[in-house]
Structure formats: structure tokens, C-alpha cells
VOGU-3710 file (C-alpha; in Angstrom, 3 decimals, decimal comma):
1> xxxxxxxxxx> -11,612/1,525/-26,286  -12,584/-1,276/-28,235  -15,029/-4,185/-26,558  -15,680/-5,688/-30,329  -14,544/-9,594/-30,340  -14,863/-11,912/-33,397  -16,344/-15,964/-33,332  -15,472/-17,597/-36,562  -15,753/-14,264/-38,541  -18,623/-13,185/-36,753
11> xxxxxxxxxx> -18,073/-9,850/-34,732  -19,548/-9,172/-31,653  -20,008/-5,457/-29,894  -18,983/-7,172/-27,068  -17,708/-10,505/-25,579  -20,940/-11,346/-23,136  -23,679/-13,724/-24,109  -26,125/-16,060/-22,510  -25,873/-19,540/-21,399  -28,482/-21,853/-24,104
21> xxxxxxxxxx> -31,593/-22,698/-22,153  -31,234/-19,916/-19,196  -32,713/-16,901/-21,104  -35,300/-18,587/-23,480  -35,164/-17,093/-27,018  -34,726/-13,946/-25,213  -37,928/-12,336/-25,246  -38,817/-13,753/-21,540  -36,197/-11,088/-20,543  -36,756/-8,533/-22,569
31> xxxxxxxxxx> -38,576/-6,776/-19,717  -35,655/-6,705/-17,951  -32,967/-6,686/-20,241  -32,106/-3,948/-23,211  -30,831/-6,818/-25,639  -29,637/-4,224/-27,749  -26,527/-4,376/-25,057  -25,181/-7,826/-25,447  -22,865/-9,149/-27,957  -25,050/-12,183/-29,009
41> xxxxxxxxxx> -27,849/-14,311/-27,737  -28,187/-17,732/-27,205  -31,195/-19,311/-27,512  -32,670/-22,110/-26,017  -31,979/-25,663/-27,206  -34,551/-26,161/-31,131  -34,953/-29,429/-32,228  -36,620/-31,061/-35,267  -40,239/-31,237/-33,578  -41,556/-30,326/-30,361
51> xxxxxxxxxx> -40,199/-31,606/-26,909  -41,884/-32,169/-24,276  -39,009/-32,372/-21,604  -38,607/-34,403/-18,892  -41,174/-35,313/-15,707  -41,224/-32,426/-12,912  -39,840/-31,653/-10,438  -36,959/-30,277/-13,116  -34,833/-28,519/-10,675  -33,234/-28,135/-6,959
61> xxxxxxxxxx> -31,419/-25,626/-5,693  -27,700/-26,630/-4,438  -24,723/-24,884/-2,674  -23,410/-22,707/-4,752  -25,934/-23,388/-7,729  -28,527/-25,290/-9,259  -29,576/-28,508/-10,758  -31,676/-29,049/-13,598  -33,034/-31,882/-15,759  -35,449/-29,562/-17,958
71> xxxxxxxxxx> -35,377/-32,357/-20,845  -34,170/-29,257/-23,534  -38,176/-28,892/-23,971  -38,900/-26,692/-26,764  -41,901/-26,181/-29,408  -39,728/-27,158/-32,118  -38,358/-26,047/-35,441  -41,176/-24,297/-36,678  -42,804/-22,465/-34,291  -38,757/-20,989/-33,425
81> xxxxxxxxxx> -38,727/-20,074/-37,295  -42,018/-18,583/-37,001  -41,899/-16,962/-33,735  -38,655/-15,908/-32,078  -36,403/-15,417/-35,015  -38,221/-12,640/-36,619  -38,544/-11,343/-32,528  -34,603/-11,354/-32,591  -34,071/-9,447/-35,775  -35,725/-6,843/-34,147
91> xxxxxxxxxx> -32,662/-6,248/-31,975  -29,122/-4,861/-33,053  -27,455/-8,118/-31,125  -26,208/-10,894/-33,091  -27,844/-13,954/-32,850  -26,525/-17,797/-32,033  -29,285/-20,875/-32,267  -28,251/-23,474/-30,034  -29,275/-27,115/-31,762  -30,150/-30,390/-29,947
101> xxxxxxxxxx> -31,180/-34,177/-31,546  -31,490/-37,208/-30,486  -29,728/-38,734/-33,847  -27,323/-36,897/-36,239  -30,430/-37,183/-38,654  -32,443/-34,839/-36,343  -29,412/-32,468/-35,854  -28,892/-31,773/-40,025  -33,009/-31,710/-40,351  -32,300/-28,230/-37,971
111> xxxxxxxxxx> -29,280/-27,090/-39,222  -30,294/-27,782/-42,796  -33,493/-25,438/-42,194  -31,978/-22,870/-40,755  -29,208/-22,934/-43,693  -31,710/-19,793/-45,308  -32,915/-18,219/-41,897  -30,415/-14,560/-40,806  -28,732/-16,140/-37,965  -25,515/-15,636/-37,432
121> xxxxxxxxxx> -23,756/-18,526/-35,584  -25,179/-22,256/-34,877  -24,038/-23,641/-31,551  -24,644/-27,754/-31,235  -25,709/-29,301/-28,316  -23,927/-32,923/-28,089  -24,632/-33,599/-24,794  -28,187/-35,014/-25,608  -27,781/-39,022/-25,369  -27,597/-41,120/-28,407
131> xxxxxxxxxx> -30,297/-43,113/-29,174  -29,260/-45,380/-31,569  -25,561/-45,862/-29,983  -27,068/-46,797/-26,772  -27,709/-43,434/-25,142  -24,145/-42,571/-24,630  -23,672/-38,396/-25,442  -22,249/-37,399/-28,713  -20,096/-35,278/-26,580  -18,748/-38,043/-24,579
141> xxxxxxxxxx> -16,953/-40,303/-27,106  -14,480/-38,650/-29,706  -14,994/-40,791/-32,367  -18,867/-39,864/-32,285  -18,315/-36,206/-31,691  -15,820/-35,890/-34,873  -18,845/-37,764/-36,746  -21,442/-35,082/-35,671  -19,146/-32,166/-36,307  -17,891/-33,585/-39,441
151> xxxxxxxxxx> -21,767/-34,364/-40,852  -23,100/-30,848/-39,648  -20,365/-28,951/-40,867  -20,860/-30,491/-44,274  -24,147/-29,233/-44,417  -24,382/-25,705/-42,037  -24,428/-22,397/-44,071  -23,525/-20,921/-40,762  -20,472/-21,108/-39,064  -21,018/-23,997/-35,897
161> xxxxxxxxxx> -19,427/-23,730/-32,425  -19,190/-27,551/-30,603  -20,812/-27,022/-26,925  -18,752/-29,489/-25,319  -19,632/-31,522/-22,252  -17,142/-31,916/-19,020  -18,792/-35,210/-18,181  -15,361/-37,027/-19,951  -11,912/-37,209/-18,890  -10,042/-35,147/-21,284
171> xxxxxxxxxx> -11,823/-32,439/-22,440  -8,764/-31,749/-24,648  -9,187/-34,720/-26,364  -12,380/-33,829/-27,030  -11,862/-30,388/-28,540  -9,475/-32,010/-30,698  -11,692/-34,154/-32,213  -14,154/-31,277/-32,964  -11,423/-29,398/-34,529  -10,121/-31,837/-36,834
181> xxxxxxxxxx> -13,553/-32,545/-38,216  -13,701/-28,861/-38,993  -15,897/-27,133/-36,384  -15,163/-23,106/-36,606  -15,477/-22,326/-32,497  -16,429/-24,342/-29,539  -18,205/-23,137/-26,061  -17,363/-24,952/-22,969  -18,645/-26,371/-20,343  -22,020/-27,650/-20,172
191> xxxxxxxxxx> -23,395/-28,722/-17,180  -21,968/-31,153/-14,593  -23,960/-34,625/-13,913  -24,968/-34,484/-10,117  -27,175/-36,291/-7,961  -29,160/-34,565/-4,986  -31,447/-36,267/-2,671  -34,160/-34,730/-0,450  -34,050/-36,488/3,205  -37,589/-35,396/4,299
201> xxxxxxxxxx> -39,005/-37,095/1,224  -36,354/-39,780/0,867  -36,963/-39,799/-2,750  -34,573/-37,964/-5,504  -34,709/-34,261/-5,460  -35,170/-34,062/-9,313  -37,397/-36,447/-10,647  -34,600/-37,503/-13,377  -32,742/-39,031/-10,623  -29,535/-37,139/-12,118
211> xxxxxxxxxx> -29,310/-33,626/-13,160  -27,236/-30,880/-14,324  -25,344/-29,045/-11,870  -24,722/-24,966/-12,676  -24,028/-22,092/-10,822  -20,625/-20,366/-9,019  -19,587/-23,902/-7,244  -18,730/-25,266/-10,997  -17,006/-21,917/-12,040  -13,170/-22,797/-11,268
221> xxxxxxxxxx> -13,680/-26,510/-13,337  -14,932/-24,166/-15,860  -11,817/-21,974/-16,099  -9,905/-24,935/-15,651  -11,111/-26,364/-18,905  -11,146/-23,110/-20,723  -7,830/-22,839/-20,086  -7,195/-26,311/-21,385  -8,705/-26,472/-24,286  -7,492/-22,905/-25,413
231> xxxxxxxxxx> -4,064/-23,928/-25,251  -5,103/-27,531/-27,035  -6,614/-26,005/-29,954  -6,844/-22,856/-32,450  -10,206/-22,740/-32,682  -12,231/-19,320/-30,260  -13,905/-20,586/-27,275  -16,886/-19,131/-25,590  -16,187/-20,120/-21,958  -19,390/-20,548/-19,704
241> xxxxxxxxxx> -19,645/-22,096/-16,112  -20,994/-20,003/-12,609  -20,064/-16,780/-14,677  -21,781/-14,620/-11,684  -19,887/-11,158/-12,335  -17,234/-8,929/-13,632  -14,471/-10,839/-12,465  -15,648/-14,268/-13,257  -16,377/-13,200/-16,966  -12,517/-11,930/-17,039
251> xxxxxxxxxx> -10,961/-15,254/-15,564  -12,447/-16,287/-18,495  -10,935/-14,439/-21,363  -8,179/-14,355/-19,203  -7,791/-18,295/-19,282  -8,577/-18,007/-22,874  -12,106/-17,606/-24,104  -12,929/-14,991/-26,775  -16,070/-14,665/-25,202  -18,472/-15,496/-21,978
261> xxxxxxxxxx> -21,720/-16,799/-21,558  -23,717/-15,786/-18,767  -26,608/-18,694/-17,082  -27,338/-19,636/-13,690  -26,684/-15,939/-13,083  -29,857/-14,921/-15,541  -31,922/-16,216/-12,372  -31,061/-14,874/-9,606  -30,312/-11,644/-11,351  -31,511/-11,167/-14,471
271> xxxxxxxxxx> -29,262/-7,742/-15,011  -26,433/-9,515/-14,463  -25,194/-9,689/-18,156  -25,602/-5,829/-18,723  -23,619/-5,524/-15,315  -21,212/-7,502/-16,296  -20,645/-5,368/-19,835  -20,665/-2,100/-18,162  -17,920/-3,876/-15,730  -15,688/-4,674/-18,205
281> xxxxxxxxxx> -15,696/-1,936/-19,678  -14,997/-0,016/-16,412  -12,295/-2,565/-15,790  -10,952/-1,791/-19,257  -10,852/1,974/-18,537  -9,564/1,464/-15,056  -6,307/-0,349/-16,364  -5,588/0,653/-19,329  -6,393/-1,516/-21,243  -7,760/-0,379/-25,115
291> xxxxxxxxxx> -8,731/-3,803/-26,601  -10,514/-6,227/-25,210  -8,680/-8,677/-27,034  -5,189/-8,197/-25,466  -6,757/-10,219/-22,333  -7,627/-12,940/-24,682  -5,882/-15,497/-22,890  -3,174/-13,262/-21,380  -2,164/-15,688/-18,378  -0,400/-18,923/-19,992
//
């Protein structure tokens, strides 16, 4: 029975990751978690220099989910190079570095240092706003996102995968733009924008005013898009949205993804992704089914 997949020539024992920014670099789970087990992970958003995030309160709890407006903080380049990379290596799991920026100068000052580092796969954040095009998301305007993917792919030693936002409306048209300027895999969806207000308080929940809503209640726009985009494009997908089990990681690569990223899930269970493996593979063995592949995308 084989569970191996392959991401832009990358091969993974298996097709289940972690959503960027819900498992750290992976050593805040490795308590819980034999990361040994799981195909690839994702680490938290790495920028150029430190961030300090945005003001608290950071997140509310929703139906169905959760919001957050964490700010991607994170120590920065050097103390990821220094600290969790090496960590990583440790485990027999491959490993994908997700990259924010707030211009695409701070993007390639990332990418470009971790041209030499033994990662396998660079995934690139574009919804972070702007800032010298007004604060409007790379992600949400094709022209921009073809210029990102274009510039970063001209200088990544790694193979990149576009994270692409929902916030638009086409998400085909945005995959398309990432393909033609030559990115090698995309992962969809980020977060959706939501607003939630606390009526005791009468004040916003989050102290963003907006944040981003995950969890199960997003999960069937998720698939939705998946499914869109993998019949838009060529390119492998790592679908991601309220992937809370078994099943929801097979509507996935059912609707098209080579592989699944778990989150929101990571919190309120932080087994979940090993569950998830061993229920594939049970699913696998229950039907039939030899190669993981031959569900890649199976319902058209």
C-alpha cells in the first residue's frame, strides 16, 4: 500500500501536513506529536527580522472555528536559521518554510537566505498587505501575485508553493497567475476575513477589528476552491481549510489536492494529524485502494 505523494519533485511518506502558523516550527508539539509520522511540516510564517505581531486580544472563538489576527509574529530570519532548522533535521519528515514580507524586497532577503539552508520546499505567504501598493495583499490582485511569484522564483533554490488567499473573487484566476509566472505547487485556502463583536463589551472581539476565520465552518469553501483550482491548473495543490478528520482530509484529495494540511484542528486536538494518517491508511486498506494517488482528484 503506498501513502508516498510527490510536491514539485519532493516526496512525501505521506500526504498530511500542518497548517503555517498552527503548529509553530514544530517543536511546541513535539510532546505530543511523533513528527517522525507526518509527511512534511509547515512552519510558522519567517520574515526578514523579527515581528512583533499585532495588539492582543489575537483571537475569539466562533461557531464552528476560530478567529485570529496573530500579526504572523515571529523572531525572524536568524534566530529560525539558528534555532528550529537544525531542531527539524533531527526528524525523518520533510520540511516546508512558510515565508511572509511586507515588500517583495523582504520576501527574496528570506528566500535568498535560505537558498543554502536543507529545506525542502518554500511555501509564500501573499496574504500579508502591501505596503508600498497601498496595503492591498499580494494575493489579492493578479497582476501583483504573478510579480511576487515571478521575482521569488527567479531567485529560490527550492521549489515554492503560492499559499493563496480566498479573500478574491476568482480564485482560479488567481492560481493562474501564479502558474504562469512559474510557481512549482500552490496550497489553498488561507484564512477567511471575518468580523466578530463581543455584546457585553460592545467593543470588537479581536483587537484588529477583522480577523481570520478557521476551523470546520470554512471547510466546504475550502473544497470548493480545491476543486477549482485543481481543474484550472497543472500545478499540485496542498488543500487546507477546517481539515478536522479522516474524511475531511479525503474530500480533499478527492476534490484534487495532492496533499492536506491540518490547523485549527492542531488546537483542539493536537493528535489529530497522526489520526488522520493512521485513518487513511485504514480507509486505504478498507477499500482497496493501493495508492494513495488514485484518489488524487478522483471525483471531476
Amino acid at each position: 500500500m503506498n501513502t508516498k505523494v510527490s510536491i514539485a519533485g519532493v516526496e512525501l511518506k505521506n500526504p498530511i501536513t500542518v497548517a503555517s502558523g498552527t503548529f509553530g516550527s514544530g517543536m511546541e508539539y513535539d510532546e505530543f506529536v511523533d513528527l517522525n509520522l507526518l509527511g512534511a511540516v509547515t512552519t510558522k510564517g519567517v520574515a526578514n527580522v523579527p515581528w512583533p505581531g499585532n495588539p492582543t486580544p489575537r483571537v475569539a472563538e466562533t461557531y464552528g472555528g476560530m478567529m485570529n489576527a496573530i500579526g504572523l509574529q515571529n523572531p525572524g530570519i536568524d534566530t529560525f536559521v539558528k534555532r528550529d532548522i537544525p531542531f527539524l533535521k533531527e526528524k525523518d519528515t520533510k520540511i516546508i518554510v512558510n515565508v511572509c514580507g511586507k515588500s517583495t524586497e523582504d520576501y527574496l532577503d528570506v528566500v535568498e537566505r535560505l537558498g543554502d539552508e536543507p529545506v525542502d520546499l518554500l511555501e509564500i505567504n501573499v496574504s500579508c498587505p502591501n505596503v508600498k501598493e497601498g496595503g492591498i495583499a499580494f494575493g489579492q490582485d493578479p497582476k501583483a501575485l504573478y510579480d511576487i511569484t515571478k521575482a521569488i522564483k527567479a531567485k529560490a533554490k527550492q521549489p515554492i508553493i503560492m499559499k493563496l488567499s480566498p479573500n478574491v473573487t476568482d480564485i482560479t484566476e488567481m492560481a493562474k497567475a501564479a502558474e504562469a509566472a512559474g510557481s512549482d505547487a500552490l496550497s489553498l485556502i488561507n484564512t477567511l476575513t471575518g468580523m466578530k463583536i463581543d455584546v457585553k463589551r460592545r467593543t470588537f472581539a479581536v483587537a484588529n477589528k477583522t480577523a481570520g476565520v478557521s476551523g470546520p465552518a470554512i471547510h466546504p469553501i475550502a473544497v470548493r476552491m480545491v476543486y477549482q483550482v485543481a481543474n484550472a491548473v497543472k500545478l499540485p495543490i496542498i488543500g487546507m481549510g477546517g481539515v478536522m478528520n479522516t474524511e475531511d482530509a479525503l474530500e480533499m484529495i478527492m476534490a484534487g489536492a495532492t496533499a492536506v494540511a491540518v490547523g485549527t484542528a492542531n488546537f483542539h486536538n493536537p493528535y489529530a494529524t497522526v489520526e488522520i494518517i493512521k485513518g487513511i491508511e485504514e480507509y486505504m486498506q478498507a477499500n482497496g485502494v493501493d495508492d494513495i494517488n488514485t484518489l488524487i482528484g478522483c471525483v471531476k
